[in-house]
C-alpha positions as CSV (number, residue, x, y, z in Angstrom):
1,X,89.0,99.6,77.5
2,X,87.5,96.3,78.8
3,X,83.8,96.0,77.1
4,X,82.9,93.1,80.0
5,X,83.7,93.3,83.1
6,X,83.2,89.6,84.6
7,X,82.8,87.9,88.6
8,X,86.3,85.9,87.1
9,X,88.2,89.7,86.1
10,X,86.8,91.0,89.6
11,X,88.3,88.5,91.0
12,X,91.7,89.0,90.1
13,X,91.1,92.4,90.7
14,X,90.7,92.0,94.1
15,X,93.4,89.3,95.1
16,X,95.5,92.3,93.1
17,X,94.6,94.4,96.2
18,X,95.7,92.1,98.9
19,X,98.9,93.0,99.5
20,X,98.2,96.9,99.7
21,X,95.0,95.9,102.2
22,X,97.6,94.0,104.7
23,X,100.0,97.1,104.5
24,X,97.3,99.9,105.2
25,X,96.0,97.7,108.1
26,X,99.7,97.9,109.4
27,X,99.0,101.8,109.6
28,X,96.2,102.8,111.5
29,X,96.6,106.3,110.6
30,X,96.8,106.0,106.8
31,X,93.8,103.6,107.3
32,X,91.8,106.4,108.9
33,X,93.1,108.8,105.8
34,X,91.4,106.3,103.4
35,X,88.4,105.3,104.9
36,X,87.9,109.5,104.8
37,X,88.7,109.2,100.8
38,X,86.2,106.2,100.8
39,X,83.4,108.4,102.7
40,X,83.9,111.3,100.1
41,X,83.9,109.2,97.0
42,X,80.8,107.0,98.3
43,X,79.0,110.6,98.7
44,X,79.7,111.1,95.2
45,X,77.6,108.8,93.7
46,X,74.6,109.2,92.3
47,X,73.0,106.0,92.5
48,X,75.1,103.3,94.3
49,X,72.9,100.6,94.1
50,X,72.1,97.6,96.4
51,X,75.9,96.2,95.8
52,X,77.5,99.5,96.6
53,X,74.9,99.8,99.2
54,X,76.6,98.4,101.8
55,X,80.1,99.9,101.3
56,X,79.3,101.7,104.5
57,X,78.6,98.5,106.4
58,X,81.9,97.3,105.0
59,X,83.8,100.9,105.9
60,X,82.3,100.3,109.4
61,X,83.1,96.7,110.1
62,X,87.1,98.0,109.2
63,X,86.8,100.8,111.6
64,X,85.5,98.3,114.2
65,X,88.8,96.0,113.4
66,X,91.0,98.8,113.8
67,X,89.7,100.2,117.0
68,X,89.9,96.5,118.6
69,X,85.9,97.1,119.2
70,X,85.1,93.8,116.3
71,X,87.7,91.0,116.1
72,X,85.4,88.1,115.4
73,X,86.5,87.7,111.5
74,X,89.2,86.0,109.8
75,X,92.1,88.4,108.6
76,X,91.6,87.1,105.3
77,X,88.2,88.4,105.6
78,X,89.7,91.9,106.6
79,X,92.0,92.1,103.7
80,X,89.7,91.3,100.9
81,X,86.9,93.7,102.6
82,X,89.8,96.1,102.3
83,X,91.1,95.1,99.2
84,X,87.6,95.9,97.1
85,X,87.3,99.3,99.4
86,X,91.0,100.0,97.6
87,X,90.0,99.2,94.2
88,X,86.5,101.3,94.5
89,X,88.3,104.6,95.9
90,X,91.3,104.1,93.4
91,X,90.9,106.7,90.2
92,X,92.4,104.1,88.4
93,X,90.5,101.0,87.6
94,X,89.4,99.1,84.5
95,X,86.4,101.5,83.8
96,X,87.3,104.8,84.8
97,X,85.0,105.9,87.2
98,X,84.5,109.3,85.1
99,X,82.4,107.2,82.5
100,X,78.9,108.1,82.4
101,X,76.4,105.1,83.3
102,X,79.2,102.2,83.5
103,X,82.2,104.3,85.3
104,X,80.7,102.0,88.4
105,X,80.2,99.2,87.1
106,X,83.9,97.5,88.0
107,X,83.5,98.9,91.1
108,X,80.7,97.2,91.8
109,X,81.5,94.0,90.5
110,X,85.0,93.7,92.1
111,X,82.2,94.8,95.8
112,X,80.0,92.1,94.8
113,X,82.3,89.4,94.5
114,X,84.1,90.4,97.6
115,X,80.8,90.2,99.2
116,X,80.0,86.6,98.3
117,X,83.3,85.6,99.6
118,X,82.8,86.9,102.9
119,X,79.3,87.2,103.5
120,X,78.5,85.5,106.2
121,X,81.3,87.6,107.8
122,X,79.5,90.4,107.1
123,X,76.4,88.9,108.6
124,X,78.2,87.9,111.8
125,X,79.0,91.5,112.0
126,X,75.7,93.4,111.2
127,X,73.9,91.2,114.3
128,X,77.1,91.7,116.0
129,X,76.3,95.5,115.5
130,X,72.8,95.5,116.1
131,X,73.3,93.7,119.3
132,X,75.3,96.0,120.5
133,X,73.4,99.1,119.9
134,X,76.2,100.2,117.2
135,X,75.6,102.2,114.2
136,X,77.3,102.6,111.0
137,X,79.7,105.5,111.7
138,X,79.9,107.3,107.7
């Protein structure tokens, strides 16, 4: 088991993710099926933190793709936001969730990476929200 989990490992876990991210967005129905999975293992946690935090924004803005309600983001954007979601809900990651005290801690490394790539995305799409009188939907 990896002792360290680095921004550089997140990384790579993430562009690992890609390609499953653009074929769930191909399936709005399967999409819907994991967002659900997402909602029940974010419930789960005990203490999610300020990185983990804003996995429902994140859940949100993907509904808000799907539906055709949000479009203003790039699709690469989309499919890294998607890609972390896929690696935090997946059972099988480099430190098994079932860990006590660091079962997270990939999880939130590979969210908090994702975040500084497309944060200002995320921005755009929290006023975007608020403007609009939206709320997160989890």
């Amino acid at each position: 088991m990896e002792k360290e989990f680095d921004e550089k490992k997140a990384l790579i876990q993430l562009e690992k993710g890609y390609s499953s991210a653009e074929k769930l967005l191909g399936d709005q129905d399967a999409l819907e099926r994991f967002l659900q999975r997402l909602e029940r293992k974010f419930r789960k946690l005990p203490l999610a933190g300020d990185t983990l935090a804003s996995i429902p924004v994140l859940a949100s803005l993907i509904r808000s793709y799907i539906k055709k309600e949000y479009f203003d983001i790039p699709i690469g954007s989309i499919i890294a936001i998607l890609s972390a979601l896929i690696y935090f809900v997946s059972p099988i990651d480099l430190i098994p969730d079932f860990i006590p005290g660091i079962g997270q801690v990939d999880d939130a490394v590979v969210i908090a990476v994702c975040l500084k790539l497309v944060e200002s995305d995320v921005e755009e799409y929290v006023k975007w929200r608020r403007a609009n009188g939206k709320v997160i939907e989890l």
